[in-house]
Predicted model as a PDB file, atoms N, CA, C, CB and O in Angstrom, pLDDT in the B-factor column:
MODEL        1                                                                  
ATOM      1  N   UNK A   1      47.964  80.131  16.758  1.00 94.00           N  
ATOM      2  CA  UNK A   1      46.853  79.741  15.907  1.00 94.00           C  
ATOM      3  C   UNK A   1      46.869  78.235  15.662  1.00 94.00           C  
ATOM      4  CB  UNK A   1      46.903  80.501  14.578  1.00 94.00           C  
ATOM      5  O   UNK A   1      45.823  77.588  15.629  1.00 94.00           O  
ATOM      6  N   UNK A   2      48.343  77.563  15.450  1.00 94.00           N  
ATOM      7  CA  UNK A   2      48.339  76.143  15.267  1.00 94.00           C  
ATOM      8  C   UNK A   2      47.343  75.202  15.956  1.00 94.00           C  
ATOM      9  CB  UNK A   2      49.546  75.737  15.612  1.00 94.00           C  
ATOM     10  O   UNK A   2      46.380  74.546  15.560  1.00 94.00           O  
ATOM     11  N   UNK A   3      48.229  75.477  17.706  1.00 95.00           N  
ATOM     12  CA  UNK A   3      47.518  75.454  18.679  1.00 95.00           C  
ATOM     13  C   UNK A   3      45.904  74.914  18.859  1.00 95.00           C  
ATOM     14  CB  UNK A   3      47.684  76.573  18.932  1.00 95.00           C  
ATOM     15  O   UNK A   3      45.275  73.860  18.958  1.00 95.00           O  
ATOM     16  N   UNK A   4      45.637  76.724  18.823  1.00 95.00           N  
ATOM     17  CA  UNK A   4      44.159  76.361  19.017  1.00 95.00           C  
ATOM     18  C   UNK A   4      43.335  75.428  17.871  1.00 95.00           C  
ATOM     19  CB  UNK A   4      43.418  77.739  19.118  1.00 95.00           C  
ATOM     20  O   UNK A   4      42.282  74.885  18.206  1.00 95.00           O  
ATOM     21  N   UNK A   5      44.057  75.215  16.019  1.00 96.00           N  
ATOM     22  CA  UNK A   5      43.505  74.623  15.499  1.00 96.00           C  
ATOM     23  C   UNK A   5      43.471  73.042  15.972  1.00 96.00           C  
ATOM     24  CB  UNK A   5      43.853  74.978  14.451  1.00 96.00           C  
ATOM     25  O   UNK A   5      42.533  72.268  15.782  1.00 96.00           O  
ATOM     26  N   UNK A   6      44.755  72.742  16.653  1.00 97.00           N  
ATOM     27  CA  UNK A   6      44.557  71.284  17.174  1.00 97.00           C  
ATOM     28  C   UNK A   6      43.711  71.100  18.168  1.00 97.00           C  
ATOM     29  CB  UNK A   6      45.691  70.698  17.630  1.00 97.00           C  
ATOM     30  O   UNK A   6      43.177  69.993  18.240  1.00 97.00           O  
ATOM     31  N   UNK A   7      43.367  72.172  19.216  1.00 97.00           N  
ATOM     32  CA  UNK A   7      42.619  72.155  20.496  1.00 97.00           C  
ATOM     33  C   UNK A   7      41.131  71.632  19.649  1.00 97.00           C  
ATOM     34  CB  UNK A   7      42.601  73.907  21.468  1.00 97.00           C  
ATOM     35  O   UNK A   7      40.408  70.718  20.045  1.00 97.00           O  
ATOM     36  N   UNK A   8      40.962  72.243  18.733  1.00 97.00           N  
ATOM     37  CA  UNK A   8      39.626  72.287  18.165  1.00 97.00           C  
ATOM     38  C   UNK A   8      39.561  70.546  17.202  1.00 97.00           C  
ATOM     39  CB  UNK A   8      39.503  73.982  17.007  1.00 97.00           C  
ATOM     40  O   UNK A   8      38.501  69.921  17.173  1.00 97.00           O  
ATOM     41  N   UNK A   9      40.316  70.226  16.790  1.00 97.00           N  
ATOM     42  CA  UNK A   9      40.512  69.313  16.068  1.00 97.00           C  
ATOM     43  C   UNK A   9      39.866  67.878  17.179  1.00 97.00           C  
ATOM     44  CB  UNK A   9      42.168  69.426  15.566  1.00 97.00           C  
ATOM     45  O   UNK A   9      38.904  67.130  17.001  1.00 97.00           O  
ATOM     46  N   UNK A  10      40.849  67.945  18.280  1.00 97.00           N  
ATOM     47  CA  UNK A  10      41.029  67.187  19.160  1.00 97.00           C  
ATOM     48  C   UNK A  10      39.480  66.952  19.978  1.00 97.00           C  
ATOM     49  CB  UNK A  10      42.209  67.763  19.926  1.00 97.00           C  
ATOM     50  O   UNK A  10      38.973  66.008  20.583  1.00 97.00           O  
ATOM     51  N   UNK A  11      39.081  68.258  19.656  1.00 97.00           N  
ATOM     52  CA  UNK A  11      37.428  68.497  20.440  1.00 97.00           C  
ATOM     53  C   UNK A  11      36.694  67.823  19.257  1.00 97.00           C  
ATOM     54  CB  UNK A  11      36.743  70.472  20.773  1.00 97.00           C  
ATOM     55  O   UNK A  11      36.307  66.662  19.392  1.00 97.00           O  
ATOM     56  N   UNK A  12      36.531  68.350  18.355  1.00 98.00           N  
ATOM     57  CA  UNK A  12      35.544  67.685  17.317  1.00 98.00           C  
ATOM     58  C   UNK A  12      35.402  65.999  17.588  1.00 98.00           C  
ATOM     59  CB  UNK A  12      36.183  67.976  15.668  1.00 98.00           C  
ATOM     60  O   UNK A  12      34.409  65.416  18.025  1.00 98.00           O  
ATOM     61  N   UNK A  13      36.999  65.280  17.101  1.00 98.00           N  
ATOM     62  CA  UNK A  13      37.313  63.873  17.073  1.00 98.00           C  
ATOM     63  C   UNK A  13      36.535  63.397  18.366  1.00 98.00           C  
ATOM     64  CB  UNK A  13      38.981  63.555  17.082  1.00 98.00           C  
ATOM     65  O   UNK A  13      35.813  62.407  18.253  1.00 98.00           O  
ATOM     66  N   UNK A  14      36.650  64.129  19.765  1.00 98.00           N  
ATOM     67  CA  UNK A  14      35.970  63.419  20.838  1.00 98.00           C  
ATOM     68  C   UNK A  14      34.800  63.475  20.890  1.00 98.00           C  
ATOM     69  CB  UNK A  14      36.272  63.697  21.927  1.00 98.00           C  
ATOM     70  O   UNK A  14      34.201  62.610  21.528  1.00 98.00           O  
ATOM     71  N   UNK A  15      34.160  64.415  20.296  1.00 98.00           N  
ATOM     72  CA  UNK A  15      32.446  64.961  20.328  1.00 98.00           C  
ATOM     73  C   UNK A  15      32.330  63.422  19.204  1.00 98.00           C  
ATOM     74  CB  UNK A  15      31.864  67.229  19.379  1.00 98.00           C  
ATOM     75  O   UNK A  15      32.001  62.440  19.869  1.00 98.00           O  
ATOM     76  N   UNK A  16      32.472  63.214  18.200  1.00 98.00           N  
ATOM     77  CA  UNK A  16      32.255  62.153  17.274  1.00 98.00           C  
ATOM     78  C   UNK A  16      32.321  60.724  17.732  1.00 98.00           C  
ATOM     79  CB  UNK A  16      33.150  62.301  16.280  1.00 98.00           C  
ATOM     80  O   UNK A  16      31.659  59.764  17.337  1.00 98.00           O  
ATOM     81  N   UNK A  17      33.300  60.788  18.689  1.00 98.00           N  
ATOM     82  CA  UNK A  17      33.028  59.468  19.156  1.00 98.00           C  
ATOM     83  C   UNK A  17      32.261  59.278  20.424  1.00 98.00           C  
ATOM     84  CB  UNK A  17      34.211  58.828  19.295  1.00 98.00           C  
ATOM     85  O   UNK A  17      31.989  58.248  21.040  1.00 98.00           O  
ATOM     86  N   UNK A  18      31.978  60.549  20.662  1.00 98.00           N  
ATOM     87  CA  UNK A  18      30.732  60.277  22.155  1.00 98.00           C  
ATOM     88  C   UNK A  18      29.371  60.309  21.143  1.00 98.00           C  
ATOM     89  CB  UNK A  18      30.627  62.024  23.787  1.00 98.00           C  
ATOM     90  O   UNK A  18      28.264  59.931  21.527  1.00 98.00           O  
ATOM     91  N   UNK A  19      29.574  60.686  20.151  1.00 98.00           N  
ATOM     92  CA  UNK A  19      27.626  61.030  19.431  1.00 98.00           C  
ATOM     93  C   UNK A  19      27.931  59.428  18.564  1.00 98.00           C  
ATOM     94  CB  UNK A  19      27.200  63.204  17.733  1.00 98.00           C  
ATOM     95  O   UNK A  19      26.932  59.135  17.908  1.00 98.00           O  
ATOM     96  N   UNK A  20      28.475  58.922  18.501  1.00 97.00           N  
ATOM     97  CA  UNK A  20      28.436  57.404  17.891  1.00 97.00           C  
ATOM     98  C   UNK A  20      28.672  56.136  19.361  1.00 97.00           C  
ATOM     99  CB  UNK A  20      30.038  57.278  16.513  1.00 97.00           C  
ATOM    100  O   UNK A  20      28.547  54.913  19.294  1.00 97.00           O  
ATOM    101  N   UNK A  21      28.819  56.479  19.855  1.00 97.00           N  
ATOM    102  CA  UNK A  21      28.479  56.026  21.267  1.00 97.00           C  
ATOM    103  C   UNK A  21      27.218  55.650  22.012  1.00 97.00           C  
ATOM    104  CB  UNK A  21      28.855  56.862  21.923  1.00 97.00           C  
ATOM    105  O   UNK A  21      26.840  54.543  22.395  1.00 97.00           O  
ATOM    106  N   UNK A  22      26.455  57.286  22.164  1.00 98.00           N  
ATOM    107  CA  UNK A  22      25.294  57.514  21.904  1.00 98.00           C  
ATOM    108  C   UNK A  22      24.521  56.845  21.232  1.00 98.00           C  
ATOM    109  CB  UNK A  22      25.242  58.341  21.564  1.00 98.00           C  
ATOM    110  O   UNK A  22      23.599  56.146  21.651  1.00 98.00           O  
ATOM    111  N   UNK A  23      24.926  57.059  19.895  1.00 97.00           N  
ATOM    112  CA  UNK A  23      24.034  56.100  18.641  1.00 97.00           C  
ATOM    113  C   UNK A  23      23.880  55.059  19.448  1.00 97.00           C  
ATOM    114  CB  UNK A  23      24.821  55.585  17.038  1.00 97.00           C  
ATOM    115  O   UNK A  23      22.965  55.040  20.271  1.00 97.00           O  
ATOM    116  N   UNK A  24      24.621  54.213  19.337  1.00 97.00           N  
ATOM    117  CA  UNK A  24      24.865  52.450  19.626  1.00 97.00           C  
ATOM    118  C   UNK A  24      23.711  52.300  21.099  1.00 97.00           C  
ATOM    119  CB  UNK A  24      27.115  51.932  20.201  1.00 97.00           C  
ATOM    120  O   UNK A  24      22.729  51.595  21.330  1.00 97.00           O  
ATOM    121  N   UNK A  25      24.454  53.369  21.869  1.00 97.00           N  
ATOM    122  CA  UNK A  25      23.575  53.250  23.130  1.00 97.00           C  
ATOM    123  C   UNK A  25      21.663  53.238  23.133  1.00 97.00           C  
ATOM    124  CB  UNK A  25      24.101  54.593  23.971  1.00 97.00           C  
ATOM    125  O   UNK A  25      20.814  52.548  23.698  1.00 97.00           O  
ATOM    126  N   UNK A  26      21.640  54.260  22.289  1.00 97.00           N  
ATOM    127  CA  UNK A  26      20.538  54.734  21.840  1.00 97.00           C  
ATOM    128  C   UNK A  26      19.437  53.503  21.252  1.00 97.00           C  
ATOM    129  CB  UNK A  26      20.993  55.759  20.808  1.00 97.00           C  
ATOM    130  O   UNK A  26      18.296  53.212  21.610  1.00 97.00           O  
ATOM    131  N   UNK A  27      20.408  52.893  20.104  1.00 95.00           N  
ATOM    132  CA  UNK A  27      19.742  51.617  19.285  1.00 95.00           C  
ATOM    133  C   UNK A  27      19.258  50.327  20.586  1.00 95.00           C  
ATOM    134  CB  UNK A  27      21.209  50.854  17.975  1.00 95.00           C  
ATOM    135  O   UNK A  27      18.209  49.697  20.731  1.00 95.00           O  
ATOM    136  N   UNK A  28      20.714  50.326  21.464  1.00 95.00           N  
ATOM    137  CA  UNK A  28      20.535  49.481  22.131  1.00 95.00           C  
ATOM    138  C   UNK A  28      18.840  49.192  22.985  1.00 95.00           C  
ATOM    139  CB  UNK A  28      21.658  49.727  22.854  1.00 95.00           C  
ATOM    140  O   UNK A  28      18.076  48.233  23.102  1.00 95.00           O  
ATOM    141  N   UNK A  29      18.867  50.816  23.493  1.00 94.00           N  
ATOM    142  CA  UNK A  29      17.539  50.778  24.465  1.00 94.00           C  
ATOM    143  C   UNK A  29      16.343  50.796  23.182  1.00 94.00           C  
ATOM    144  CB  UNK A  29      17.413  52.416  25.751  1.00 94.00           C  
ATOM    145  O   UNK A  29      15.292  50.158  23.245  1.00 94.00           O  
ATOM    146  N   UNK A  30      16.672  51.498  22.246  1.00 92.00           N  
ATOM    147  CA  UNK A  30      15.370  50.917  21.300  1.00 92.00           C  
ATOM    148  C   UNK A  30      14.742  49.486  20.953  1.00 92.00           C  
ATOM    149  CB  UNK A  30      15.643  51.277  20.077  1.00 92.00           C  
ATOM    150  O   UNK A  30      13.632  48.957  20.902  1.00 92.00           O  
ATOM    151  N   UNK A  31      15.972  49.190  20.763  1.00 90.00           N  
ATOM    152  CA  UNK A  31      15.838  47.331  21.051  1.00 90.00           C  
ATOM    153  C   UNK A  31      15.002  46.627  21.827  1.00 90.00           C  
ATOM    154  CB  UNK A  31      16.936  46.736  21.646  1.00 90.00           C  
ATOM    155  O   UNK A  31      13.921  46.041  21.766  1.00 90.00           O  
ATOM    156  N   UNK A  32      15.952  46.906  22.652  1.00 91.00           N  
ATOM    157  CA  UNK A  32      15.378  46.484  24.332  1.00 91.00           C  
ATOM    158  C   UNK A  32      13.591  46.383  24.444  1.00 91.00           C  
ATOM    159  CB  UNK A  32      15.947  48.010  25.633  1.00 91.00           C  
ATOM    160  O   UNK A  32      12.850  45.405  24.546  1.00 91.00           O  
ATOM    161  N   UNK A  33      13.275  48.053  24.364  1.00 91.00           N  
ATOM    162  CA  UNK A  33      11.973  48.343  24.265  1.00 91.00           C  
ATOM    163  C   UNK A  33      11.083  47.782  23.562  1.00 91.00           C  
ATOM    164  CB  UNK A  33      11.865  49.294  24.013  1.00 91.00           C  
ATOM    165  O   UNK A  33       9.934  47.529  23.922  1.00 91.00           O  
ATOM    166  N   UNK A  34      11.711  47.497  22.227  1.00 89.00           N  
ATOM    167  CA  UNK A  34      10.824  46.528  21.160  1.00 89.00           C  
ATOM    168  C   UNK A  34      10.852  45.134  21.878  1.00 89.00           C  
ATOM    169  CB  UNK A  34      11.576  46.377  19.430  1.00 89.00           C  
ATOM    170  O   UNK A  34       9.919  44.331  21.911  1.00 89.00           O  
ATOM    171  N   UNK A  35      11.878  45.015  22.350  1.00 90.00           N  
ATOM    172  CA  UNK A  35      11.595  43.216  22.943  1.00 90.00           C  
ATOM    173  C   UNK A  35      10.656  43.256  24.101  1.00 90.00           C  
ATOM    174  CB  UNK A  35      13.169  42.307  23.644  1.00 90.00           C  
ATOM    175  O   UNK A  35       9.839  42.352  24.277  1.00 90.00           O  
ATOM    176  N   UNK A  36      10.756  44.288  24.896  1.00 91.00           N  
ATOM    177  CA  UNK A  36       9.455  44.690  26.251  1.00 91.00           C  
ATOM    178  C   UNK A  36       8.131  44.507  25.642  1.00 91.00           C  
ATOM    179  CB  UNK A  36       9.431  46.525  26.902  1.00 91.00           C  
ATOM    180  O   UNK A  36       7.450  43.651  26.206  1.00 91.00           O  
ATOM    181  N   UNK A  37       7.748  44.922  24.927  1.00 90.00           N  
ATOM    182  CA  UNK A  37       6.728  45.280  23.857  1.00 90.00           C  
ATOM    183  C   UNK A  37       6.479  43.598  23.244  1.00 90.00           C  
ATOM    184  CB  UNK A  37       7.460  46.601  22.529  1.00 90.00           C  
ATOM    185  O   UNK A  37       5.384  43.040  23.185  1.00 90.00           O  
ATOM    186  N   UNK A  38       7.726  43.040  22.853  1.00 88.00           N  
ATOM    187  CA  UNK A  38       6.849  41.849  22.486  1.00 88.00           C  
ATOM    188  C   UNK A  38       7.792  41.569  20.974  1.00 88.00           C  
ATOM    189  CB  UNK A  38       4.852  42.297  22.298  1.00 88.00           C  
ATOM    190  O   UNK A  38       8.245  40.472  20.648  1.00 88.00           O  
ATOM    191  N   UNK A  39       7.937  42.843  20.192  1.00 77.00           N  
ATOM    192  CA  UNK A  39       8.540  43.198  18.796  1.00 77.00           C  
ATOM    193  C   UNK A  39      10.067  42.090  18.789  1.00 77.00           C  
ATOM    194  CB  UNK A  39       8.959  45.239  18.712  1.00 77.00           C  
ATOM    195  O   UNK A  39      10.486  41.219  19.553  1.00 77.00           O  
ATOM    196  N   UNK A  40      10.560  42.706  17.474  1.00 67.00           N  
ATOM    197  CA  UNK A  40      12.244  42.400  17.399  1.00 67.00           C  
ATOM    198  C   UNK A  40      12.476  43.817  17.153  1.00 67.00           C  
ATOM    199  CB  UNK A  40      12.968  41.228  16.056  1.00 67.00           C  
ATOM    200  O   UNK A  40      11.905  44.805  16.692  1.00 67.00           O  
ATOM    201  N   UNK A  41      14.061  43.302  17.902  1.00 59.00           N  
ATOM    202  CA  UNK A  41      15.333  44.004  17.519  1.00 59.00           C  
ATOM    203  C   UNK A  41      15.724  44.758  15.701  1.00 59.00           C  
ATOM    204  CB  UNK A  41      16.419  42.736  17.887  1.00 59.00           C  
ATOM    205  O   UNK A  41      15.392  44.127  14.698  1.00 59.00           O  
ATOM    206  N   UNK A  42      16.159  45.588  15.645  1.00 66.00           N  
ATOM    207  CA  UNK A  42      17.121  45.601  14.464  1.00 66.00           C  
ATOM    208  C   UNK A  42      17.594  44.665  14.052  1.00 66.00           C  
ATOM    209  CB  UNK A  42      18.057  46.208  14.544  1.00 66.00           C  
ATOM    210  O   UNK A  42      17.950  44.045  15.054  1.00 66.00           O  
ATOM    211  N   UNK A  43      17.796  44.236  13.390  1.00 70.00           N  
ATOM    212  CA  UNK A  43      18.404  42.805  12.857  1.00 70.00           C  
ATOM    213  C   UNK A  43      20.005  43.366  12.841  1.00 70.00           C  
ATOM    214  CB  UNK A  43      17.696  42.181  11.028  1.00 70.00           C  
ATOM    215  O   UNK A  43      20.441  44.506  12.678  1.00 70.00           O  
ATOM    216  N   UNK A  44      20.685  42.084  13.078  1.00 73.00           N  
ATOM    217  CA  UNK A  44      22.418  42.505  13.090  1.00 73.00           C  
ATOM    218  C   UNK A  44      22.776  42.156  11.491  1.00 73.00           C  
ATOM    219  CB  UNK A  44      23.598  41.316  14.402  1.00 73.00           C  
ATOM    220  O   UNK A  44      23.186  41.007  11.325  1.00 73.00           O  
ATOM    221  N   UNK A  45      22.693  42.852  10.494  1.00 74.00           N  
ATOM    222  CA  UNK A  45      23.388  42.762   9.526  1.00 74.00           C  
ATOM    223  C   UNK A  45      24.335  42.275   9.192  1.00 74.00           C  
ATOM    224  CB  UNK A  45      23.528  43.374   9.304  1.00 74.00           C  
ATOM    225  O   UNK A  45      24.566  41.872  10.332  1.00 74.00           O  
ATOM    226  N   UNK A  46      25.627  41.707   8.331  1.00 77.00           N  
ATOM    227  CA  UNK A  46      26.783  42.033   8.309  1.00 77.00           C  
ATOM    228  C   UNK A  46      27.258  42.469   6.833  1.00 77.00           C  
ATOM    229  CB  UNK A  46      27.457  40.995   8.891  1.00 77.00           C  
ATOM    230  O   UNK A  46      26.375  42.178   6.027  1.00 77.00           O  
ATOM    231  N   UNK A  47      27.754  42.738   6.562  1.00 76.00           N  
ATOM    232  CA  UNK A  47      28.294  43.236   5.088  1.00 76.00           C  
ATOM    233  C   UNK A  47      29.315  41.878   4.064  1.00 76.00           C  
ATOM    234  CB  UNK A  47      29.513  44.807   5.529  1.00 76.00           C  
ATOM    235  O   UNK A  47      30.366  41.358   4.439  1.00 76.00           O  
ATOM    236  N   UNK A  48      28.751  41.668   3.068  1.00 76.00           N  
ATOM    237  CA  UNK A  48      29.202  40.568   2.742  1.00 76.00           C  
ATOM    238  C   UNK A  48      30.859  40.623   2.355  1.00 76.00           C  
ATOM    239  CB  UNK A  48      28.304  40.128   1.689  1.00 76.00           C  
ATOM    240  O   UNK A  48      31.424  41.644   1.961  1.00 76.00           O  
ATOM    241  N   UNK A  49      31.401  39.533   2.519  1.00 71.00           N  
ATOM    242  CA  UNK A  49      33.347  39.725   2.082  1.00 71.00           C  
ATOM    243  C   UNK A  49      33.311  40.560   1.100  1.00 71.00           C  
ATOM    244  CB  UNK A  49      34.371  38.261   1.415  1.00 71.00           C  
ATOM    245  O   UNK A  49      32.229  40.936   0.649  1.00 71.00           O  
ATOM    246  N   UNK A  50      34.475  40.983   0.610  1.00 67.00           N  
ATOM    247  CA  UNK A  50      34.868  41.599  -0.301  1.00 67.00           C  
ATOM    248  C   UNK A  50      35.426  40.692  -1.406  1.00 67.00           C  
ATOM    249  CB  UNK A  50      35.670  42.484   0.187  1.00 67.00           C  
ATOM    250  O   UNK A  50      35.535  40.997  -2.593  1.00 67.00           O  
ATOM    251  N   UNK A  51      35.834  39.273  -0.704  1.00 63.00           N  
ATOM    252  CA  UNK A  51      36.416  38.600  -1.817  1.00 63.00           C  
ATOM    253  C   UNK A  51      35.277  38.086  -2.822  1.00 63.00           C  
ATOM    254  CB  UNK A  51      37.302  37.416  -1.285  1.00 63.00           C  
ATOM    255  O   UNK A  51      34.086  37.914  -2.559  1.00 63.00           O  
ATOM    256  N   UNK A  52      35.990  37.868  -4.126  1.00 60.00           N  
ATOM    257  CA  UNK A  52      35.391  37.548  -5.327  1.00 60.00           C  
ATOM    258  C   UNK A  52      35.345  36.077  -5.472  1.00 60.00           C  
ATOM    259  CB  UNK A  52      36.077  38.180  -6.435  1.00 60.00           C  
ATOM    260  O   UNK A  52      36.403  35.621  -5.903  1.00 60.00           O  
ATOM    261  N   UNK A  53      34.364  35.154  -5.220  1.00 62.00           N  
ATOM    262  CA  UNK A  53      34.181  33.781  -5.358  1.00 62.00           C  
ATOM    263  C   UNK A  53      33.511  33.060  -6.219  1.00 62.00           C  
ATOM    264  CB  UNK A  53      33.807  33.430  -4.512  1.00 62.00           C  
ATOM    265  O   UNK A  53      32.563  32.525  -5.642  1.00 62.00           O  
ATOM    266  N   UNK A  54      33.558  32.799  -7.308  1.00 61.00           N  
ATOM    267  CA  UNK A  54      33.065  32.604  -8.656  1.00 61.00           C  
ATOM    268  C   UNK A  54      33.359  31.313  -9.245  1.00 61.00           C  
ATOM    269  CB  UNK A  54      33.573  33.593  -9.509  1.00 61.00           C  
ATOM    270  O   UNK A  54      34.569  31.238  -9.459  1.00 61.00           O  
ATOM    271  N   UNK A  55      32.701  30.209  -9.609  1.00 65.00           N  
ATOM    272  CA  UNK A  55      33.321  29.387 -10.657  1.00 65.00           C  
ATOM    273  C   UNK A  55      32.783  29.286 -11.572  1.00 65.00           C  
ATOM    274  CB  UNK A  55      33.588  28.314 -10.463  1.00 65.00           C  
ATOM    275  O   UNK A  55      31.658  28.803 -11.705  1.00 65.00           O  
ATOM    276  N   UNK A  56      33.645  29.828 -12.590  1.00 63.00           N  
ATOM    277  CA  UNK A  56      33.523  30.022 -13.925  1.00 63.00           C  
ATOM    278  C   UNK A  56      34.299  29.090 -14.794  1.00 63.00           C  
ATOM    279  CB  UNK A  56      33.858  31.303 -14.191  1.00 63.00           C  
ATOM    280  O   UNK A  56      35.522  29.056 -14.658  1.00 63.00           O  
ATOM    281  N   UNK A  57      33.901  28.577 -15.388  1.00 56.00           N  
ATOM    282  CA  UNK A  57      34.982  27.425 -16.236  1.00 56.00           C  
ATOM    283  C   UNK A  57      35.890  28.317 -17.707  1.00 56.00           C  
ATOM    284  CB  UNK A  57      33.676  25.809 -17.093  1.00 56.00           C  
ATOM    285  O   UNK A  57      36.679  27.692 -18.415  1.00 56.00           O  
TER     286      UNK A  57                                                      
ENDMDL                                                                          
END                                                                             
């Protein structure tokens, strides 16, 4: 039973990183298409630091 719970474990983890793969791939040709078309891209975001930068007296 161990076993097969890792067989299954091991399957899930790879299915997840082929369907986020996908994604990326997916966005990519959406892109693309919008630039064929004339449009923009998704914009590349980034997420701001985490550090705390403040001057406060």
């Amino acid at each position: 039973m161990r076993h097969k719970v890792e067989l299954l474990l091991n399957l899930i983890e790879q299915l997840q990183l082929k369907v986020k793969d996908l994604e990326s791939e997916n966005q990519r040709l959406k892109d693309e298409n919008n630039r064929l078309k004339g449009e923009q891209g998704k914009p590349d975001i980034k997420a701001k630091s985490k550090g705390f930068k403040s001057q406060h007296s």
